[in-house]
TILO-420357 format. One record per atom (N, C-alpha, C): atom name; y, x, z; residue number from 1; residue in three letters. Coordinates in nm, 3 decimals, padded with zeros to 5 digits. Layout:
REM TILO-420357
PT atomo       v       u       w num residuo
PT    CA       Y       X       Z NUM     ALA
...
This chain:
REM TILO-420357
PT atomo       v       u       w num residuo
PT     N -00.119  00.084  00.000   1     UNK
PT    CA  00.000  00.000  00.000   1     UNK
PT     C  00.125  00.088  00.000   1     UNK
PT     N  00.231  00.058 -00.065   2     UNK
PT    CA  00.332  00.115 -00.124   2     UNK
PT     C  00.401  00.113  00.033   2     UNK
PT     N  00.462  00.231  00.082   3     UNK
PT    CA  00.550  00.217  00.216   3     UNK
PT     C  00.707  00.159  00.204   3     UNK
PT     N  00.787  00.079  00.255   4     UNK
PT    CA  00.912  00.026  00.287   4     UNK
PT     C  01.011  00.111  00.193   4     UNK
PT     N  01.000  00.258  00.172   5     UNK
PT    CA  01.065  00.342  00.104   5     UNK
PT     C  01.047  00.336 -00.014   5     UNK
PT     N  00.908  00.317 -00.057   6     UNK
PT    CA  00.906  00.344 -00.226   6     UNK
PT     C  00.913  00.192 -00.270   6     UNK
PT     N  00.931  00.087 -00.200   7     UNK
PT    CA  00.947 -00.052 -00.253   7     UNK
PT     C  01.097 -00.061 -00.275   7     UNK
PT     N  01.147  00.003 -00.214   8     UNK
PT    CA  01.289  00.008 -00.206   8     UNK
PT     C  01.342  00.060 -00.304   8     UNK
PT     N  01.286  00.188 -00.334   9     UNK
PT    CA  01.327  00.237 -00.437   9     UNK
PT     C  01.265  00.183 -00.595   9     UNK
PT     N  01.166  00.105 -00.613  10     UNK
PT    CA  01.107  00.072 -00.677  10     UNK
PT     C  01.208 -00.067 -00.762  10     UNK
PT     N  01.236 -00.134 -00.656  11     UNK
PT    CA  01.360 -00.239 -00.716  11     UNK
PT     C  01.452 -00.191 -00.755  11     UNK
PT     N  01.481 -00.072 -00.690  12     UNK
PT    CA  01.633 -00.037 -00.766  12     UNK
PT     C  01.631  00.063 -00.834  12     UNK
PT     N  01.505  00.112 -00.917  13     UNK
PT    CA  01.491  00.142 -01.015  13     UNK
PT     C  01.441  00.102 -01.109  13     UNK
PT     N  01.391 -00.002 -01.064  14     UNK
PT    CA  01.341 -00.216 -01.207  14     UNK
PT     C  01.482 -00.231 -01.197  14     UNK
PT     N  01.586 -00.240 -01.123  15     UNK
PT    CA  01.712 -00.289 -01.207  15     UNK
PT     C  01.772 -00.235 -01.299  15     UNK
PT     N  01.796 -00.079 -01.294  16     UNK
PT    CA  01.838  00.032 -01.351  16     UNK
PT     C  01.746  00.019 -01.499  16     UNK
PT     N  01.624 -00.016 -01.495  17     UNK
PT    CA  01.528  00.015 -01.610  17     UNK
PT     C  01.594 -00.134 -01.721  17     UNK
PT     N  01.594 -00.228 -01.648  18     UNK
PT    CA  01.576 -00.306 -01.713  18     UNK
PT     C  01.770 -00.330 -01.753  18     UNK
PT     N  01.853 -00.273 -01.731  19     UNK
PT    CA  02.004 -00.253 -01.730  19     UNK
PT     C  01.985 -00.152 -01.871  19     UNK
PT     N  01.896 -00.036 -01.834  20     UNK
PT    CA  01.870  00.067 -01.977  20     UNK
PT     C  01.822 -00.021 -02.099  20     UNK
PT     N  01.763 -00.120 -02.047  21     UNK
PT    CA  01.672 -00.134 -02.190  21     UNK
PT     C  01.721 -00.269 -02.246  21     UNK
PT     N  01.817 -00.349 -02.181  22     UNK
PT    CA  01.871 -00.435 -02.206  22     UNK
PT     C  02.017 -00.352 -02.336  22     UNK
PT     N  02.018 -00.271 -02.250  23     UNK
PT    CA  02.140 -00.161 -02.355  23     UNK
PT     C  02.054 -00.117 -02.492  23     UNK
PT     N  01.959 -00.110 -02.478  24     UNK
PT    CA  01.907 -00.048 -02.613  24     UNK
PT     C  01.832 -00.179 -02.736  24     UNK
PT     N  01.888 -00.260 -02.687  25     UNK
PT    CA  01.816 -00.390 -02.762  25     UNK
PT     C  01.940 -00.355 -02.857  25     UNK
PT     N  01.856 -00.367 -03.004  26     UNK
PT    CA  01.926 -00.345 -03.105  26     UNK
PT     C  01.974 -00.265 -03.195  26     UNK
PT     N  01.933 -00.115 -03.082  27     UNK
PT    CA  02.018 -00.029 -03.105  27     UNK
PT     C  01.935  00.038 -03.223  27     UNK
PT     N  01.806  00.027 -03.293  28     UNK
PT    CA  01.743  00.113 -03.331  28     UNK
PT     C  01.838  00.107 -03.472  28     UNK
PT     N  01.910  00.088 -03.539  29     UNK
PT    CA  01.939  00.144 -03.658  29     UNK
PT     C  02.104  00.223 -03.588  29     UNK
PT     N  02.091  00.233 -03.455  30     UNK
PT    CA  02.234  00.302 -03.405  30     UNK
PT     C  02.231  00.410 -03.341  30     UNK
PT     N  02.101  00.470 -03.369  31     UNK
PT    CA  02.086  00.551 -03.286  31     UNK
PT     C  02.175  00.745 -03.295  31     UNK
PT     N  02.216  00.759 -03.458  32     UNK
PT    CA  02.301  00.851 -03.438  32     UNK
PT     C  02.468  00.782 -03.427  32     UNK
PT     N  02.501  00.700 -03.360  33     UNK
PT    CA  02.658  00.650 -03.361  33     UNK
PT     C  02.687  00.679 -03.180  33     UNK
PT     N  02.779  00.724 -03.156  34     UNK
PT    CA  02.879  00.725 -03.079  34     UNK
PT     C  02.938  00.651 -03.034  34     UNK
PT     N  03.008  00.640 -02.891  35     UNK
PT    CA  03.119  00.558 -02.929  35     UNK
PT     C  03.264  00.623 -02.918  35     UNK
PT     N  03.258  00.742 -02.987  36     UNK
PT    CA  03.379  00.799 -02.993  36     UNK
PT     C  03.390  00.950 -03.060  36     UNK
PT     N  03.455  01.025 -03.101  37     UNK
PT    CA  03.438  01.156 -03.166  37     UNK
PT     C  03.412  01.253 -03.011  37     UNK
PT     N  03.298  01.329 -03.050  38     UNK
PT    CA  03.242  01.458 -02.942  38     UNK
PT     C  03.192  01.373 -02.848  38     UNK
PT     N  03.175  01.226 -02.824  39     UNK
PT    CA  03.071  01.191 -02.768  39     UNK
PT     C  02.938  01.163 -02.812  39     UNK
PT     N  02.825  01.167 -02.692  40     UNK
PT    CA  02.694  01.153 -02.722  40     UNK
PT     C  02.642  01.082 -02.811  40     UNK
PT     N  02.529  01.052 -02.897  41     UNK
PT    CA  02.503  00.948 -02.971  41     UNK
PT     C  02.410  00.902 -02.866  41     UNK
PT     N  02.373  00.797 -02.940  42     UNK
PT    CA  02.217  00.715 -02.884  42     UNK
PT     C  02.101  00.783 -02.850  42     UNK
PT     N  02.053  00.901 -02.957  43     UNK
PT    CA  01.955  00.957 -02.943  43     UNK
PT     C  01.999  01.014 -02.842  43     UNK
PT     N  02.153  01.086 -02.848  44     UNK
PT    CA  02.145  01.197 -02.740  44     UNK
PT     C  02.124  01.139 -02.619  44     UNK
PT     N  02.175  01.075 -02.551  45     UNK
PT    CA  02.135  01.046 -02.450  45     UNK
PT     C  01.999  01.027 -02.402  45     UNK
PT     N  01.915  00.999 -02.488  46     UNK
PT    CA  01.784  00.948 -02.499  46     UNK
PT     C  01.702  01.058 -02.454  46     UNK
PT     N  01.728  01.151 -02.527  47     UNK
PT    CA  01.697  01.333 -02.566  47     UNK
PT     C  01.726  01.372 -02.390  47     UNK
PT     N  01.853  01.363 -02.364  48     UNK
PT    CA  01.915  01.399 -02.189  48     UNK
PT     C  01.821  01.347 -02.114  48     UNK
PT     N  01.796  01.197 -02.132  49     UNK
PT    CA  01.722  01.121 -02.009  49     UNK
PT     C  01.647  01.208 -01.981  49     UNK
PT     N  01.484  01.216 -02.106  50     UNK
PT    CA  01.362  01.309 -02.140  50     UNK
PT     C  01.383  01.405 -02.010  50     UNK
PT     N  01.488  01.504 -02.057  51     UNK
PT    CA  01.449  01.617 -02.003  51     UNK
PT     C  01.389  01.692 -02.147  51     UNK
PT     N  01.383  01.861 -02.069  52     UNK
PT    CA  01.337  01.951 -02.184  52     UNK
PT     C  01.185  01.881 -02.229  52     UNK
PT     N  01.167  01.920 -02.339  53     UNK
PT    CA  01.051  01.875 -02.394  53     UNK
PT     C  00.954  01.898 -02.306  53     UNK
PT     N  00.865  01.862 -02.313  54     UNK
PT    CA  00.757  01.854 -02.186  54     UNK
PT     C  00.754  01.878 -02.101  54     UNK
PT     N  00.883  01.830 -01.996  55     UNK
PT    CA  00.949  01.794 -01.879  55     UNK
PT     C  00.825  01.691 -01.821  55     UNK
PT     N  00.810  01.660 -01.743  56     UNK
PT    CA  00.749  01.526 -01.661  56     UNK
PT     C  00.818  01.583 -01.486  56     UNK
PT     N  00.844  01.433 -01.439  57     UNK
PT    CA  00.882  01.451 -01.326  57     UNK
PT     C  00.787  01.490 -01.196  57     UNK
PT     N  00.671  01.426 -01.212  58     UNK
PT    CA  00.577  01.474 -01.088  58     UNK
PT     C  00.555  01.586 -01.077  58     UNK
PT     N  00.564  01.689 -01.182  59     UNK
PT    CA  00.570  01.858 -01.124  59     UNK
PT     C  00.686  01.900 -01.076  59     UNK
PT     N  00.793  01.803 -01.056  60     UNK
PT    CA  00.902  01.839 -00.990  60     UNK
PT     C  00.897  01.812 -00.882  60     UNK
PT     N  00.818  01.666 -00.837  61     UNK
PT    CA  00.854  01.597 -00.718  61     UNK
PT     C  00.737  01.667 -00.597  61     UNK
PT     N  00.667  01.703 -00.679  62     UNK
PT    CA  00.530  01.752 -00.663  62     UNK
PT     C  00.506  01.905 -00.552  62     UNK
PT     N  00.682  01.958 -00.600  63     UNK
PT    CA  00.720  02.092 -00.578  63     UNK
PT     C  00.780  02.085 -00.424  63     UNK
PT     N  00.832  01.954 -00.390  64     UNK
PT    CA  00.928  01.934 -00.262  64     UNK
PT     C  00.790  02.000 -00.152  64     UNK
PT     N  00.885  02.038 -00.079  65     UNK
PT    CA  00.804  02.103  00.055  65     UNK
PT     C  00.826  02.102  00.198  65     UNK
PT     N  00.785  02.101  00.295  66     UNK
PT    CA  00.836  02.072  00.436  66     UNK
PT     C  00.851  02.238  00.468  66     UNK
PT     N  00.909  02.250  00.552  67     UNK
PT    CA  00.930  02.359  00.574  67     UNK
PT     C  01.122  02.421  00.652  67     UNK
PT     N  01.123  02.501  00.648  68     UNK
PT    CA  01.251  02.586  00.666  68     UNK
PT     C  01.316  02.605  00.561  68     UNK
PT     N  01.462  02.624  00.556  69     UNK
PT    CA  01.521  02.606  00.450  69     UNK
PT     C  01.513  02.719  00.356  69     UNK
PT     N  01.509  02.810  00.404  70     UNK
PT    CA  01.436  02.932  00.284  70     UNK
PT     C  01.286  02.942  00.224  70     UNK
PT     N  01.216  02.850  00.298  71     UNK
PT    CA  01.107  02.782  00.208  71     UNK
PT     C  01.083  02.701  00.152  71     UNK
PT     N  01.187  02.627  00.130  72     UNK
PT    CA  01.199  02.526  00.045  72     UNK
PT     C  01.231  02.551 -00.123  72     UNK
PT     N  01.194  02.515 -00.238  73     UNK
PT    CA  01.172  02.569 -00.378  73     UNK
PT     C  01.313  02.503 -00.397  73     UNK
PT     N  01.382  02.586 -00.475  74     UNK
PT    CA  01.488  02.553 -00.593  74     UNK
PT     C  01.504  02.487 -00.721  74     UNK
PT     N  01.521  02.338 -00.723  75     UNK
PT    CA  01.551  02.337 -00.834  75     UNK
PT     C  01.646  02.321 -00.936  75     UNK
PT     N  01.692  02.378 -01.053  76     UNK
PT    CA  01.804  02.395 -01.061  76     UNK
PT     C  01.778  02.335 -01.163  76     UNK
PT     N  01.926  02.218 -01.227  77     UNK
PT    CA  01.953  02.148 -01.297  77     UNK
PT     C  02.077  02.198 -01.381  77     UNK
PT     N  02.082  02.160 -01.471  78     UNK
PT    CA  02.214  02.159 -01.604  78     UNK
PT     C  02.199  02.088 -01.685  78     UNK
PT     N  02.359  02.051 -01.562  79     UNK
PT    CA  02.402  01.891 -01.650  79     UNK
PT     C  02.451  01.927 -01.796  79     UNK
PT     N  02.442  01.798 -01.869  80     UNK
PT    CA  02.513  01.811 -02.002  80     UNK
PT     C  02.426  01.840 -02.094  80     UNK
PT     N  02.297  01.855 -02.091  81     UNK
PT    CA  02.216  01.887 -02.207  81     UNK
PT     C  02.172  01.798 -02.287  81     UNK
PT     N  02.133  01.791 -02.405  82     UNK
PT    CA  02.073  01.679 -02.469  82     UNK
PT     C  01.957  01.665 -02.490  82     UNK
PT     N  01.927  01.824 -02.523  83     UNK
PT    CA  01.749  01.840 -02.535  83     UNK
PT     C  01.730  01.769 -02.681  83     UNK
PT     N  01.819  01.778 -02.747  84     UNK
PT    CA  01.762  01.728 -02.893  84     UNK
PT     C  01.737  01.819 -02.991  84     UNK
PT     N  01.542  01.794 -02.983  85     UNK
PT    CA  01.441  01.900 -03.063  85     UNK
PT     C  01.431  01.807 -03.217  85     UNK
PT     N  01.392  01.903 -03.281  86     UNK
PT    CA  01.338  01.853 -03.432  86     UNK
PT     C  01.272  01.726 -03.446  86     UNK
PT     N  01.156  01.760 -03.296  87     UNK
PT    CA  01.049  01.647 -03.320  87     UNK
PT     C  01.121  01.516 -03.263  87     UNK
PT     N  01.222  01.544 -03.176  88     UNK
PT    CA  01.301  01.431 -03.127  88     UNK
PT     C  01.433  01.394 -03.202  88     UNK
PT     N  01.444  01.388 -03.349  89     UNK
PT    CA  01.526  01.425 -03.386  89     UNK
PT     C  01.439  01.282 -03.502  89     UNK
PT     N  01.306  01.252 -03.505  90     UNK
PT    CA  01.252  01.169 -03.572  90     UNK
PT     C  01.193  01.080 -03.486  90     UNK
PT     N  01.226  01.072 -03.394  91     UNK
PT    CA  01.179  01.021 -03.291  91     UNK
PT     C  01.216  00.856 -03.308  91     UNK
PT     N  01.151  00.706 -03.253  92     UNK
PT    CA  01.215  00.577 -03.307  92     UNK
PT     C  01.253  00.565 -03.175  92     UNK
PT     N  01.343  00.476 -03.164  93     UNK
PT    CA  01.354  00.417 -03.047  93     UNK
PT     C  01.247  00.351 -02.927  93     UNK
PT     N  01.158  00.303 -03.025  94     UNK
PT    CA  01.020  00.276 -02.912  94     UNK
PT     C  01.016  00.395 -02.855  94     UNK
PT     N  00.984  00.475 -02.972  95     UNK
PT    CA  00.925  00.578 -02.886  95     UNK
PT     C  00.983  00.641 -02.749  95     UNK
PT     N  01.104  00.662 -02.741  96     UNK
PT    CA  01.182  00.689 -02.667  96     UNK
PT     C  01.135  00.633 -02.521  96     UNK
PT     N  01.156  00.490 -02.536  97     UNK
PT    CA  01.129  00.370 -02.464  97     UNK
PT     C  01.036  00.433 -02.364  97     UNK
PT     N  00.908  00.431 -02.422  98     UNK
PT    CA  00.739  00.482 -02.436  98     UNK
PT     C  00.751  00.585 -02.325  98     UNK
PT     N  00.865  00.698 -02.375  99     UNK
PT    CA  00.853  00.864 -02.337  99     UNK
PT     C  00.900  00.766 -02.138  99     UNK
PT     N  01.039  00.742 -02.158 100     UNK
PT    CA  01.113  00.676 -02.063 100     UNK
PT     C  00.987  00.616 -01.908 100     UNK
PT     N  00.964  00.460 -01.984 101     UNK
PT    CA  00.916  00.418 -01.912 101     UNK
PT     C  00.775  00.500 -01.788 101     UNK
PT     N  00.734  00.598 -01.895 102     UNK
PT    CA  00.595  00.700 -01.853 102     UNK
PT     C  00.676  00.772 -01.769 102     UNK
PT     N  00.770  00.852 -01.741 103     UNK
PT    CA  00.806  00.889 -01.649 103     UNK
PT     C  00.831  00.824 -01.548 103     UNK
PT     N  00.897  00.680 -01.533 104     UNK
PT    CA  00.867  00.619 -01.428 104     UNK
PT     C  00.766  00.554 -01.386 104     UNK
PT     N  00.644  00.525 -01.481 105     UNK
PT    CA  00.531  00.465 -01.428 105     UNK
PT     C  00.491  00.629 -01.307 105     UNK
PT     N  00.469  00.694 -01.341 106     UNK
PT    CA  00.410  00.844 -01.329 106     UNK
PT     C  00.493  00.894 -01.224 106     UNK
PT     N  00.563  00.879 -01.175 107     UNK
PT    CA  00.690  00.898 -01.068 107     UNK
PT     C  00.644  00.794 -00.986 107     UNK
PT     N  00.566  00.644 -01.003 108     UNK
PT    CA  00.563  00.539 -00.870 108     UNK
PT     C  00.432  00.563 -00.844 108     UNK
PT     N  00.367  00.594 -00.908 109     UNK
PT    CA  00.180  00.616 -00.920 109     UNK
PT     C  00.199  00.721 -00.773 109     UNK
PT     N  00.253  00.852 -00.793 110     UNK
PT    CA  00.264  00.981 -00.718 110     UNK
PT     C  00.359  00.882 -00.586 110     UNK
PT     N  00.415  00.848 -00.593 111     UNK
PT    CA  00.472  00.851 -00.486 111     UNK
PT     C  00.427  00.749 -00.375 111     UNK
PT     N  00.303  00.608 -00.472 112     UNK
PT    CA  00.260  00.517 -00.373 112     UNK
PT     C  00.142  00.616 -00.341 112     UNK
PT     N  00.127  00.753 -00.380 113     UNK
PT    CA  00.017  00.811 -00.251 113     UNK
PT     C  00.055  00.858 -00.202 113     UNK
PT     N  00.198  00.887 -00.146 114     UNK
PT    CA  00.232  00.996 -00.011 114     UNK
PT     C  00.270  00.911  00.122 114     UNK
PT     N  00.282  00.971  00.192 115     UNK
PT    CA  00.293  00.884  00.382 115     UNK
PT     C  00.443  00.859  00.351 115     UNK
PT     N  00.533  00.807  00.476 116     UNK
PT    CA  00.659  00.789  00.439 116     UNK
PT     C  00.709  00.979  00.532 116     UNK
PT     N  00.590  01.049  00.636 117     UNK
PT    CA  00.617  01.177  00.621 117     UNK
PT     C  00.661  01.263  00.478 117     UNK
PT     N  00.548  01.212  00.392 118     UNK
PT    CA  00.508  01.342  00.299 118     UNK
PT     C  00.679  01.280  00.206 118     UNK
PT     N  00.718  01.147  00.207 119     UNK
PT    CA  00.808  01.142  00.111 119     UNK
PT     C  00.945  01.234  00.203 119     UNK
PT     N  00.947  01.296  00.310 120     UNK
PT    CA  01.041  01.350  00.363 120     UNK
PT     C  01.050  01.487  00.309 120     UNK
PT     N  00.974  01.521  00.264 121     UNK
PT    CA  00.982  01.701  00.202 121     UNK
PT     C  01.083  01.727  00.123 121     UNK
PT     N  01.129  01.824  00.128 122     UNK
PT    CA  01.267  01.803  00.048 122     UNK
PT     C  01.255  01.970 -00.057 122     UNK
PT     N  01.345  01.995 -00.139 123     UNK
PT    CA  01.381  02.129 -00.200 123     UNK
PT     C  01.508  02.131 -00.230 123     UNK
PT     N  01.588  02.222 -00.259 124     UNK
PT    CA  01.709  02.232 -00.266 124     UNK
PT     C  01.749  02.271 -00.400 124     UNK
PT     N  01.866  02.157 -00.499 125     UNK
PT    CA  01.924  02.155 -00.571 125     UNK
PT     C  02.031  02.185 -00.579 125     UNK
PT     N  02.092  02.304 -00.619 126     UNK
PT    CA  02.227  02.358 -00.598 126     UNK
PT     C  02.335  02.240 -00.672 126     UNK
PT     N  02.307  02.197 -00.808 127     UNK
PT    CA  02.362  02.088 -00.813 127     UNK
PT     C  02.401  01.941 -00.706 127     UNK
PT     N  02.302  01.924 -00.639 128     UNK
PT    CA  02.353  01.834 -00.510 128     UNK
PT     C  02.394  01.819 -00.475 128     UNK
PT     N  02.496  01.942 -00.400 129     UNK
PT    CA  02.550  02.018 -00.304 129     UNK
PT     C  02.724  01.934 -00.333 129     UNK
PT     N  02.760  01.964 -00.496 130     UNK
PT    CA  02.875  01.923 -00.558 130     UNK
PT     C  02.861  01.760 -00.537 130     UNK
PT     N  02.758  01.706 -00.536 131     UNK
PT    CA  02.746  01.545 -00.547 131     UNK
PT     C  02.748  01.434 -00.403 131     UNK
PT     N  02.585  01.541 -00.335 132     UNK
PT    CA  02.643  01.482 -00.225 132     UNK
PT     C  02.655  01.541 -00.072 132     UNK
PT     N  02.717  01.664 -00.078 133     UNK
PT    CA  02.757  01.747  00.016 133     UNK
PT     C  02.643  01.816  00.074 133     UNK
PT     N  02.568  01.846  00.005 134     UNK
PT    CA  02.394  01.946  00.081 134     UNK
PT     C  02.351  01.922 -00.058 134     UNK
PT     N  02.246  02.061 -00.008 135     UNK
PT    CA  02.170  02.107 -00.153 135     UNK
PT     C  02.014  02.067 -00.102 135     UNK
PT     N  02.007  02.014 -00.007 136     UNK
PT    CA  01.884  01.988  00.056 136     UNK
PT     C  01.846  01.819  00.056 136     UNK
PT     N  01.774  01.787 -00.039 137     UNK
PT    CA  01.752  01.675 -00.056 137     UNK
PT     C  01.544  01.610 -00.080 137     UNK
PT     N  01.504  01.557  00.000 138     UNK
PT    CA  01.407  01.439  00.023 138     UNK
PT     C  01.397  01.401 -00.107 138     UNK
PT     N  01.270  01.382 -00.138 139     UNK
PT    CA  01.182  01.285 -00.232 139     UNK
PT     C  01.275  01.144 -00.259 139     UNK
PT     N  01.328  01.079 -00.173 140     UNK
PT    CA  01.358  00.977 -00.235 140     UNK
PT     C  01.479  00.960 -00.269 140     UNK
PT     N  01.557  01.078 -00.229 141     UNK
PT    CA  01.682  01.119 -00.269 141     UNK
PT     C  01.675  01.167 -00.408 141     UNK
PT     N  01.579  01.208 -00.431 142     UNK
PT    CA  01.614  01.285 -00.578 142     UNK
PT     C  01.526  01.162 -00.709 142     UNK
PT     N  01.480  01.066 -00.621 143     UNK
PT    CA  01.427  00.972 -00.684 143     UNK
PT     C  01.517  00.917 -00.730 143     UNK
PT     N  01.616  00.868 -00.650 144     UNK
PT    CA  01.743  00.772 -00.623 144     UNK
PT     C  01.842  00.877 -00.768 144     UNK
PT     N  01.839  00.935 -00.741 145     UNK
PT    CA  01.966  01.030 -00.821 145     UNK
PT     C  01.939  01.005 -00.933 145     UNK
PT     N  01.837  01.079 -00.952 146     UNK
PT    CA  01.774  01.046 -01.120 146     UNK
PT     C  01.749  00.911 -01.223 146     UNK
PT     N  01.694  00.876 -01.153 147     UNK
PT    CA  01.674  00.725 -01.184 147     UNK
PT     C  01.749  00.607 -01.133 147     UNK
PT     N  01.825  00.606 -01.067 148     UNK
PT    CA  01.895  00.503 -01.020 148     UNK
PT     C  02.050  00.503 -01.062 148     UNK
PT     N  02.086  00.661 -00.949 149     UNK
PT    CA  02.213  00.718 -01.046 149     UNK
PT     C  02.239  00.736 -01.190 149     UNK
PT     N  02.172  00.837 -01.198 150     UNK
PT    CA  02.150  00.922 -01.347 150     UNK
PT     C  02.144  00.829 -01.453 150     UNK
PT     N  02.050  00.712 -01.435 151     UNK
PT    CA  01.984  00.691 -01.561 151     UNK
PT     C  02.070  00.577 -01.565 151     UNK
PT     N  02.191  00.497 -01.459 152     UNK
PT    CA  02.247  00.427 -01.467 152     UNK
PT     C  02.392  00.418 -01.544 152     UNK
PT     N  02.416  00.616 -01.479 153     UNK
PT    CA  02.546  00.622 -01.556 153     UNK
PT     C  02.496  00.608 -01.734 153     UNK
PT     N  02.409  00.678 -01.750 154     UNK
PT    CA  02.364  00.674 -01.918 154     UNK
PT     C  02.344  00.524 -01.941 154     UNK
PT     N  02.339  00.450 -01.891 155     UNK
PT    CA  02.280  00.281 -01.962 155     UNK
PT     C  02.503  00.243 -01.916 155     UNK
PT     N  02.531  00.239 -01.856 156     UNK
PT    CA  02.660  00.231 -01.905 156     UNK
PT     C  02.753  00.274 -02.021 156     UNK
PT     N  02.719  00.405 -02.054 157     UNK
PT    CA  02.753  00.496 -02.137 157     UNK
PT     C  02.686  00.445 -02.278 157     UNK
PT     N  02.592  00.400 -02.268 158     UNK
PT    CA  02.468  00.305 -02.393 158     UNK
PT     C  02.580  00.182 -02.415 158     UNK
PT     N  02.620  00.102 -02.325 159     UNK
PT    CA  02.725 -00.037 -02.343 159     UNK
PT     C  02.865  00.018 -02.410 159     UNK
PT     N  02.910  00.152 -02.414 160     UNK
PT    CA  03.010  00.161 -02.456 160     UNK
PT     C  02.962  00.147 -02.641 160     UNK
PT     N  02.848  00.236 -02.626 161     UNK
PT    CA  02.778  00.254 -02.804 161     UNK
PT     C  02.779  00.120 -02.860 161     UNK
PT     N  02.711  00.018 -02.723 162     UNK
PT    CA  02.683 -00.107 -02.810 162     UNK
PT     C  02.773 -00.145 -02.865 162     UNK
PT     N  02.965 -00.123 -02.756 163     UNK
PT    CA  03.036 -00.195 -02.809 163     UNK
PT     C  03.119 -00.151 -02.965 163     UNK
PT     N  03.123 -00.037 -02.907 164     UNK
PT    CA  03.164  00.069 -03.054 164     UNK
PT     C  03.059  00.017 -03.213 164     UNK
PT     N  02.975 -00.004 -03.192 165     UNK
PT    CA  02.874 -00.042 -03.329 165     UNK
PT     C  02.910 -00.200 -03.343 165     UNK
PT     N  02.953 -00.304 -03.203 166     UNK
PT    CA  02.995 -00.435 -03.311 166     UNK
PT     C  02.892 -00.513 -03.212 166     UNK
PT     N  02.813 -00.447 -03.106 167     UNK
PT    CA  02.662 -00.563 -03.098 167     UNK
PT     C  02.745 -00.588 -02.944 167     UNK
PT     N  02.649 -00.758 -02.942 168     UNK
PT    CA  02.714 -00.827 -02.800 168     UNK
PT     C  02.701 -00.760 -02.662 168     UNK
PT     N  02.745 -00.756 -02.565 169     UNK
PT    CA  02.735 -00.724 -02.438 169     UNK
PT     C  02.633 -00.798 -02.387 169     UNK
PT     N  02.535 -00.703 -02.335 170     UNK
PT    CA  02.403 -00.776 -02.277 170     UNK
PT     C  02.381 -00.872 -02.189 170     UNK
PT     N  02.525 -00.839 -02.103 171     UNK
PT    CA  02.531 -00.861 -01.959 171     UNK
PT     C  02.488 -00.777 -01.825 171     UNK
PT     N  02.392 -00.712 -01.874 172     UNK
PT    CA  02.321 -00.568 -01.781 172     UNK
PT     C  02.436 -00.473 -01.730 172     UNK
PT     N  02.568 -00.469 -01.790 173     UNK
PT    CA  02.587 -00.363 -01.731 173     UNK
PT     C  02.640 -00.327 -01.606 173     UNK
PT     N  02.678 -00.493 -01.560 174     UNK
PT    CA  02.707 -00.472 -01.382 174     UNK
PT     C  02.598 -00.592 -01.327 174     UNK
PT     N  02.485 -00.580 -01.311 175     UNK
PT    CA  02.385 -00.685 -01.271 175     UNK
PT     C  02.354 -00.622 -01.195 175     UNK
PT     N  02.325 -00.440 -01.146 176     UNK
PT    CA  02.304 -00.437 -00.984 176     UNK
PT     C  02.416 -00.293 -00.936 176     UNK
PT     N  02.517 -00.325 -01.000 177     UNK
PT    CA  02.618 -00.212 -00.968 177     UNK
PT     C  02.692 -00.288 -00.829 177     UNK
């Protein structure tokens, strides 16, 4: 049984998912448009969510550790990337979808087997530190960031594309802001 923590986080990352994908209805013939010059396209963002190509999150989450703070693993992030490879470069929008959703199935799988101890292990993200004052952050903190935060600012950033290309406002984009 899923503990109080990962149910928690589990809804408010079904809102976030379904806020993303409500943004991408439509979008498949929009996927190189912008909504503005030197901003992201569709794919790119898509490409960012991913992560580097054969990124998956459970070898990240996988890495958190209990311990002292000099035993705790580093992981270091850089923002701003797009990660847009050749092969993602032909990539459809399902597919995307596909890549998306598998990281979060695969992220709740791992996490409905840990205690609400084991979800306390933390590693330290020097990026954090700028966000939310410590570089030392818990499993469900970095759950929360990524997917809740992260993937929320990008499904906003998706509503600006929709509006820039002409297509209706979903309504998703303040349904759990």
């Amino acid at each position: 049984m899923a503990s109080q923590i990962v149910s928690e986080l589990r809804v408010a990352t079904d809102g976030v998912w379904n806020r993303l994908s409500a943004q991408l209805q439509g979008m498949d013939c929009h996927m190189e448009r912008a909504d503005g010059p030197g901003q992201w396209t569709t794919r790119q963002v898509l490409c960012h969510l991913l992560g580097a190509p054969g990124w998956r999150p459970v070898p990240v989450l996988a890495s958190f550790a209990h311990g002292e703070r000099s035993a705790l693993p580093v992981i270091e992030i850089k923002p701003g990337e797009s990660q847009l490879t050749p092969e993602r470069q032909m990539m459809k929008l399902q597919q995307f979808r596909n890549a998306l959703a598998r990281h979060r199935r695969e992220v709740f799988e791992y996490l409905e087997t840990l205690s609400d101890g084991e979800l306390q292990r933390k590693a330290r993200i020097p990026l954090f530190k700028r966000l939310l004052g410590t570089d030392e952050v818990a499993i469900p903190t970095w759950v929360a960031a990524s997917f809740v935060t992260h993937w929320g600012d990008h499904a906003d950033q998706l509503a600006k594309i929709r509006r820039a290309v002409g297509l209706p406002e979903t309504g998703a984009l303040s349904a759990t802001r």
